[in-house]
N, C-alpha and C positions, 0 to 999 in steps of 0.2 A: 239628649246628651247635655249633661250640665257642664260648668264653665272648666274645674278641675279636667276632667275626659277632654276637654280642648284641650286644655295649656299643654298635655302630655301628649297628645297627637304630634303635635307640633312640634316639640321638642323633637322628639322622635325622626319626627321627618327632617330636622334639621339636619341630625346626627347624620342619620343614610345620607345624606347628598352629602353634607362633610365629607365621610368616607370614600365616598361616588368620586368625588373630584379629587381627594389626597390619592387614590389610586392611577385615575387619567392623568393626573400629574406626573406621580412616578413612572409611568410608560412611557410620557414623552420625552420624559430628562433622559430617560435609559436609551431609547431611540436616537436621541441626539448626540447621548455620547460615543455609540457605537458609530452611527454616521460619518463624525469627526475624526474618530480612531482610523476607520480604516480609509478616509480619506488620504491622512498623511501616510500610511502604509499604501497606498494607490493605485486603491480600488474602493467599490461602494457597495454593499449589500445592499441599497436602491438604485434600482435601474435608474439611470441617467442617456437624457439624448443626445447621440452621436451627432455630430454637422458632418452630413452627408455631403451638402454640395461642394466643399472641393474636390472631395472623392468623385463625383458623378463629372464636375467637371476633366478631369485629368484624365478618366476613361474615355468621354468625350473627345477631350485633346489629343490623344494617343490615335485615334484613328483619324482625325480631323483636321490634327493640325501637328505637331512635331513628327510627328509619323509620315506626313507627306503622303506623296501620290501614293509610294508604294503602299503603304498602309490603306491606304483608305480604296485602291483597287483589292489587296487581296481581300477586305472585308466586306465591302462595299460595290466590287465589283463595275467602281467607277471611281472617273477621279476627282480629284479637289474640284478643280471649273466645272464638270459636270456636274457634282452633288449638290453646290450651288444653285447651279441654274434651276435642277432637278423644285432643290425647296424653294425658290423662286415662283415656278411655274404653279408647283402643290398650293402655294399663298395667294397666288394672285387671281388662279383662274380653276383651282379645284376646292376653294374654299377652307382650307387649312389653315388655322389660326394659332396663334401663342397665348394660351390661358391664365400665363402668368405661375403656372407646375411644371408643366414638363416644357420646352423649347421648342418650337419647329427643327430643329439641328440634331435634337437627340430622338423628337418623336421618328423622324423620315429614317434616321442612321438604326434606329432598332429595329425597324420593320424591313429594310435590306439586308441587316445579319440576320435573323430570321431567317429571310429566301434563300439569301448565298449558300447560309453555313448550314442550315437547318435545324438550326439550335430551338430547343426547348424554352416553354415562358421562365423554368427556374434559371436557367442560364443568364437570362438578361434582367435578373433580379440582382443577383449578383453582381452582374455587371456595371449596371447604373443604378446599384443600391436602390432598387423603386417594390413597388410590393406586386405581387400577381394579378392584380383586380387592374392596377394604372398599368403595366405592359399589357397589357388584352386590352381593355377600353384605347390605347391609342392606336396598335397593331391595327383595330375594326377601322378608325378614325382616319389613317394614311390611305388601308384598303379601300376605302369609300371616296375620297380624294383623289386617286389616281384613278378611279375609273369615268369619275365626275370627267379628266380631261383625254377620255381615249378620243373623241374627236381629233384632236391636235397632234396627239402619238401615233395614229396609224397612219401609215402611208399613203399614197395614191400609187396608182397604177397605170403606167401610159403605156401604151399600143409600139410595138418594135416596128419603126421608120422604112420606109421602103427604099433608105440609102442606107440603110446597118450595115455595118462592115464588122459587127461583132463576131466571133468565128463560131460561138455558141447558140445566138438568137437568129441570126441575119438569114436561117433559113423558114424562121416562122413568123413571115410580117403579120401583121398585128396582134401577135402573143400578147397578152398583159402579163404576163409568172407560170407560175404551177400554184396545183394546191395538191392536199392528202391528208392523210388522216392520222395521226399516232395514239398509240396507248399512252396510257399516264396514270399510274397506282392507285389507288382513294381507298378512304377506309369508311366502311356502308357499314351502319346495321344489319343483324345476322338475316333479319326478315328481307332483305334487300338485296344480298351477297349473288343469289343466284340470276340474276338481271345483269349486274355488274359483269358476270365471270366472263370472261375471253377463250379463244377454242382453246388458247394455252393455259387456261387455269387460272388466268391471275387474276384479281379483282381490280378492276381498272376501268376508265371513263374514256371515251371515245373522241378523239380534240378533233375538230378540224383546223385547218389552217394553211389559209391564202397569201401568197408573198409575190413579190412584183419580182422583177430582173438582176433589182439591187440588195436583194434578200433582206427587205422589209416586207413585215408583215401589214396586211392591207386589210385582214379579217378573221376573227378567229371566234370559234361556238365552241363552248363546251359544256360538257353535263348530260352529254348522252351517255346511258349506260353500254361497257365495252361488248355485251352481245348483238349491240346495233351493228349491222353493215356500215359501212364507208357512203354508199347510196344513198342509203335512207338520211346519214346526216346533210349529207349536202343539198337531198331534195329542203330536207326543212330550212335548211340556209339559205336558200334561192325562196322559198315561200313566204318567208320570215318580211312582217311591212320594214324593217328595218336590218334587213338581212343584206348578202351577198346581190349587188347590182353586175349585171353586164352590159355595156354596151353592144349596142348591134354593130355587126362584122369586126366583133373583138372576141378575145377568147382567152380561157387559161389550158395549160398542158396537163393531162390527168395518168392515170396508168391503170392496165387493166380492170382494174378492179369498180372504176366508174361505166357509163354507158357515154357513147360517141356521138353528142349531137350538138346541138346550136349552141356554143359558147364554152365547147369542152372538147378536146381533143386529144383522143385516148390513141395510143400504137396499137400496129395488126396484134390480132393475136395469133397464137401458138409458131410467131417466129421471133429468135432472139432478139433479147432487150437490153435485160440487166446489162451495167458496167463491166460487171464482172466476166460476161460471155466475153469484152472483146477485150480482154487487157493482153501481155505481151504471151507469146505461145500462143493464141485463138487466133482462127484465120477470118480474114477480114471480111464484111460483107459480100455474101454472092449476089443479089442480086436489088432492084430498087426498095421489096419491104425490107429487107435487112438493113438497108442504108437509111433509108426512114425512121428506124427504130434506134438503130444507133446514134440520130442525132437527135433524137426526139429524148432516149434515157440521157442523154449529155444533157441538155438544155434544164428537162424536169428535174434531175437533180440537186437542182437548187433549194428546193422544199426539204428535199432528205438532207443535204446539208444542214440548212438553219432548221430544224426540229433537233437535230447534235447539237449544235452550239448553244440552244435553249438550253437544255438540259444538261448539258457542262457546267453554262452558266452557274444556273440557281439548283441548286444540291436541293431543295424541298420539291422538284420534280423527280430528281429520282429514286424517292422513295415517299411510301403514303405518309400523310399528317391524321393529324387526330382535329382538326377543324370539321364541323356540321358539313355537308355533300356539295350546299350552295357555298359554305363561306371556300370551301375548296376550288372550285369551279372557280370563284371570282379571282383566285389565288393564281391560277394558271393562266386566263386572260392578265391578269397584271403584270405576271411575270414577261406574257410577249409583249406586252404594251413598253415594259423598261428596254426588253431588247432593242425594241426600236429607239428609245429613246438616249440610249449608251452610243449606240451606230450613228445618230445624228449630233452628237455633242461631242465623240470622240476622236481625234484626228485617224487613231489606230486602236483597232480592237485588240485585246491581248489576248481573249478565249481564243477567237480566230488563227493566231498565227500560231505553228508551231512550237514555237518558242517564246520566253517568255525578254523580255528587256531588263538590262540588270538594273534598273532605276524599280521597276516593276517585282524587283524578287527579295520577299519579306525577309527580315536577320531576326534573328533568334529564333525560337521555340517554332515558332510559324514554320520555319525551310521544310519540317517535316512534311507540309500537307503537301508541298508542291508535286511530289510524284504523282499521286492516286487524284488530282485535281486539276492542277493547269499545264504543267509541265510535260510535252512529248520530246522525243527526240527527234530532230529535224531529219535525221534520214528514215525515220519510220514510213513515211511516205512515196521514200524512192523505190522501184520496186528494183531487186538484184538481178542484174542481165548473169546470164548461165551461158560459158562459151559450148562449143558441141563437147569440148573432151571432158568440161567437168561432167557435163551428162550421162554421157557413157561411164565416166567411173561410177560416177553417184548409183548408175544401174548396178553395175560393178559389185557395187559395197552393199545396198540392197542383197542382194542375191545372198552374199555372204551370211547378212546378219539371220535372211532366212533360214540358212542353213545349219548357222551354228540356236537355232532355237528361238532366235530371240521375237518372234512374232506368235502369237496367241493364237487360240483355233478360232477366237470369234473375229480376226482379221487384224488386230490392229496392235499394233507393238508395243513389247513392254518398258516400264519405264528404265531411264536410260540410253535407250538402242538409240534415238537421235543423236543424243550427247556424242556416241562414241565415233557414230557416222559423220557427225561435225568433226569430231577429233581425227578421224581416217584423212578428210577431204582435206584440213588446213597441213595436213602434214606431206599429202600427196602435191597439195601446190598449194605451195608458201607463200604467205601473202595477200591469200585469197580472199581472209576475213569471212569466212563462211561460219554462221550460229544456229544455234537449235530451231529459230524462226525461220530461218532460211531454206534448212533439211526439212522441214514441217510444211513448209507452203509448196515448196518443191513436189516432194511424195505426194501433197493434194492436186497437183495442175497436172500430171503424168497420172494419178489413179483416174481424174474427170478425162482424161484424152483417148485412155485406154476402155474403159469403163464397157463399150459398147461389143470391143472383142471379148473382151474377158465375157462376157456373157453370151456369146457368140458359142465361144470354146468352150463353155460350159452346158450346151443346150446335147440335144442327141443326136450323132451323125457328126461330130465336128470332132477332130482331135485325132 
């Protein structure tokens, strides 16, 4: 190539990068001035970043702190000094740290709306403006934390005094509680589903769980699949190097469903047990197993108690999550590990009491959850004494409604006919406050009383 063929390369190439750059130039002015334009119109065809953190703070604040107790039980499920103490203990002795992203205050408070409310990882994206990937990495991070200190959280269990004067316990010196077993939903792979299924269908994990006098829990296994027996899980419980201990000549209360021997103490069987046999209208034990049994389902029902108030509790017990089988399992021990640890920090439980405290009861948008969630009515509990004559009417009105139709061929009455037999009864005696619960529970303690004639009368040679 001679010198000419240079000089002209070169020029050449001058030109193109000229052009190259008087181009990149023109796009950036153009760029810039669009920028500035819709600045002052105020907005930006470049995404610009939002300052999240007072937003995250003030979500924060709202259940933590201007929000008050109430706030931060109905979301939190405990109160201010509680949740304190709570990330106190998670810092000091389960290893939970502040990274300098997320807060110990916001990592602890997202992993309890979680349990309570059962809210989804998008919901608390939104909440505390954070991205999907940081709500799961710390949700694991708390999880792991709280089980680091279940030492501390669960209870012990001491032996009933042989001076008890308890009117529940004092017949079984040296009880330590009850234990039993309940279901609890999960959601398996489809390969897995039929291990899981329960005789009622549902797909669910078999929990056990041990609670002292004071209905704390003292031990609790789970991750057994729901077609295990009750048996089998407590054999592994008792096997287990780290499992359920008993002391010798101590014991827990069990119900039939276990076997009766050293450290377990199960009522007779096939004579009445349940509550339910002796409430008002049931006559009273005849003889010493009845009287056994009935103070035996008094005392054990302390288990069936707090497995309710568990699951009252924390709303992601009573329905499945979409967590892996183990991270589920660990989800259900931590939940009773908080129980206990709300019942030790709390002067007064709110799930427990019927009612809720008006300091306790959320304003705005919230008032709605309270029915379907914390809120009963104090006399649900009572149960309604029936003097004889409403009785006899009530039979009265019955008769009636059979007559005029109002009962179906497969036995059981159509809707309304309660309504109208509450409407009959309050009008025959005024006053009386009688409701469609009341005509419903009624007709069931009169069809269980009769139950045995009627079938009686229905056999051949009778009538």
């Amino acid at each position: 190539m001679d010198r000419s063929e240079q000089i002209k390369l070169c020029v050449g190439y001058y030109w193109i990068m000229r052009t190259q750059s008087d181009t990149m130039m023109l796009f950036l002015l153009v760029t810039l001035y669009m920028y500035i334009r819709n600045r002052r119109r105020g907005h930006s065809s470049i995404g610009r970043r939002v300052n999240t953190l007072p937003l995250r703070r003030d979500a924060l604040d709202n259940i933590i702190g201007t929000g008050g107790d109430r706030n931060c039980i109905w979301k939190l499920r405990m109160s201010l000094n509680a949740f304190a103490n709570l990330c106190e203990l998670l810092q000091v002795q389960g290893g939970l740290d502040d990274d300098g992203h997320v807060g110990i205050g916001e990592q602890v408070a997202t992993f309890l709306i979680i349990l309570a409310l059962h809210t989804k990882n998008r919901s608390e994206q939104v909440r505390f403006y954070r991205s999907g990937e940081t709500v799961s990495r710390y949700f694991h991070k708390v999880l792991g934390s709280v089980l680091r200190v279940q030492s501390v959280l669960f209870a012990k269990a001491d032996p009933v005094p042989e001076d008890s004067i308890d009117p529940r316990w004092k017949w079984f010196k040296g009880c330590l509680g009850a234990l039993d077993g309940t279901y609890i939903d999960v959601t398996v792979p489809k390969s897995d589903k039929s291990r899981y299924r329960t005789r009622k269908s549902r797909i669910s994990t078999n929990v056990l769980g041990v609670c002292n006098r004071n209905m704390n829990f003292v031990y609790v296994l789970s991750g057994w699949e729901g077609s295990v027996s009750d048996s089998r899980v407590l054999r592994d419980a008792i096997t287990r190097r780290n499992g359920l201990k008993i002391p010798v000549g101590s014991y827990y209360l069990v119900d039939a469903g276990y076997t009766n021997g050293r450290g377990f103490l199960s009522p007779y069987r096939n004579v009445r047990y349940h509550i339910n046999e002796w409430t008002q209208g049931h006559r009273a034990p005849q003889n010493r197993l009845e009287l056994f049994n009935k103070k035996h389902s008094s005392a054990r029902n302390v288990i069936e108690r707090f497995f309710g108030l568990l699951k009252k509790r924390w709303a992601i017990l009573r329905n499945p999550s979409f967590y892996p089988i183990r991270i589920q399992s660990h989800i259900i021990i931590v939940c009773c590990l908080l129980q206990n640890f709300i019942r030790m920090n709390m002067d007064v439980d709110p799930e427990k009491d019927a009612t809720l405290l008006p300091e306790h009861i959320l304003v705005g948008d919230a008032l709605l959850l309270m029915k379907p969630t914390c809120c009963y009515s104090s006399m649900a509990s009572i149960p309604r004494q029936w003097t004889e004559q409403e009785t006899e009417q009530f039979v009265v009105f019955m008769e009636e409604l059979v007559v005029e139709g109002k009962r179906a061929d497969a036995g059981q009455f159509k809707p309304g006919a309660f309504q109208k037999l509450a409407d009959k009864m309050n009008e025959k005696f005024p006053g009386c406050g009688l409701i469609v619960k009341h005509i419903r529970n009624k007709h069931k303690r009169l069809k269980e009383k009769y139950m045995y004639v009627a079938e009686m009368l229905g056999c051949s040679g009778f009538g």
